[in-house]
C-alpha positions in Angstrom: 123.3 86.1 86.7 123.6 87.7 90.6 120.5 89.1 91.8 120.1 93.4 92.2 120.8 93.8 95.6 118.8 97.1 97.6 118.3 98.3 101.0 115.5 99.5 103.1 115.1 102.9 104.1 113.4 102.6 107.5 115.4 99.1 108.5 118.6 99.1 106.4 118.5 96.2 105.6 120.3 94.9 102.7 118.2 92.0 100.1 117.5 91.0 96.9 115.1 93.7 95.0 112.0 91.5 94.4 112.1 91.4 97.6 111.2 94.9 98.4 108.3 97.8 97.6 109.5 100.1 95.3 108.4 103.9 95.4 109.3 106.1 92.8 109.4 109.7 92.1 109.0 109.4 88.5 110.4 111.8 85.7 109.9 114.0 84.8 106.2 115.2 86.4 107.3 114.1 89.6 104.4 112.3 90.9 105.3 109.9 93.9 103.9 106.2 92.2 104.1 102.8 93.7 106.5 99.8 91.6 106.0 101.6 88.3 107.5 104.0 86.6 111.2 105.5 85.7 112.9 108.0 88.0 114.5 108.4 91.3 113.9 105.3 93.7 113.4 103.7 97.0 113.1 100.7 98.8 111.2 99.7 101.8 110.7 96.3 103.6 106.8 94.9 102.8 106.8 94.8 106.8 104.6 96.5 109.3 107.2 97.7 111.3 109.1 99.0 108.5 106.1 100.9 106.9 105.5 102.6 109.9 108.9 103.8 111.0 109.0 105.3 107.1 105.7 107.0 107.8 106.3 108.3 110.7 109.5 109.7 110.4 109.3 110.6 106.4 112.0 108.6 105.5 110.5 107.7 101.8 110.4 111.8 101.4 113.9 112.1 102.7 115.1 109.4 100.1 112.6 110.6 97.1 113.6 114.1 97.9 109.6 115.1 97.6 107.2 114.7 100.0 105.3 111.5 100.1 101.0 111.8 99.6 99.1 110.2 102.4 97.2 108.1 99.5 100.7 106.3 98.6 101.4 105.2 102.2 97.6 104.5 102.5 97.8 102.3 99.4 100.9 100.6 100.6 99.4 99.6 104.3 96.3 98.0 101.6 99.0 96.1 100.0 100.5 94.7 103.2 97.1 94.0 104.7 96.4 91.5 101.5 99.4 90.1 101.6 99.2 89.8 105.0 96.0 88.1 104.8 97.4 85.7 102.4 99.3 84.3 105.2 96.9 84.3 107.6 97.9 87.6 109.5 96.4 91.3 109.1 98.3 94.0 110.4 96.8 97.6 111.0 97.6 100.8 110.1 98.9 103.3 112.7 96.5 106.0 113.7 96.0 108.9 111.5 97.8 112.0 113.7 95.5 114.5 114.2 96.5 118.4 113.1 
């Protein structure tokens, strides 16, 4: 069976699924959650880079069609941190803008 192919929203790039984060905007309460759930969908690289460009220029909202809670891009830069640490490397969240 061919593997579910899906692209990244910040970098574009094309992969297998397992081998992105899913964020979904899930039906029909339409709460932003984090791999679970059934709804509308995106994809997004498990990379710092990646993670930041989406943060920074909304492009999980723009794809979602909802804007994106702090506490789901908060819980995704936890997930890369221990999977970064895994590995041997921790990456850091950017700084929190100030309003």
């Amino acid at each position: 069976m061919q593997p579910n192919y899906r692209r990244c929203v910040s970098c574009r790039q094309v992969g297998p699924k397992a081998e992105f984060w899913r964020v979904v905007r899930a039906y029909p309460d339409g709460t932003v959650r984090v791999g679970e759930g059934m709804g509308r969908s995106a994809y997004l690289c498990p990379q710092a880079d990646c993670l930041r460009q989406a943060q920074k220029k909304s492009r999980l909202g723009r794809a979602l069609k909802v804007n994106v809670p702090e506490e789901i891009y908060q819980r995704l830069w936890h997930q890369l941190e221990e999977s970064k640490a895994k590995f041997g490397a921790i990456a850091s969240p950017p700084p929190v803008p100030k309003v």
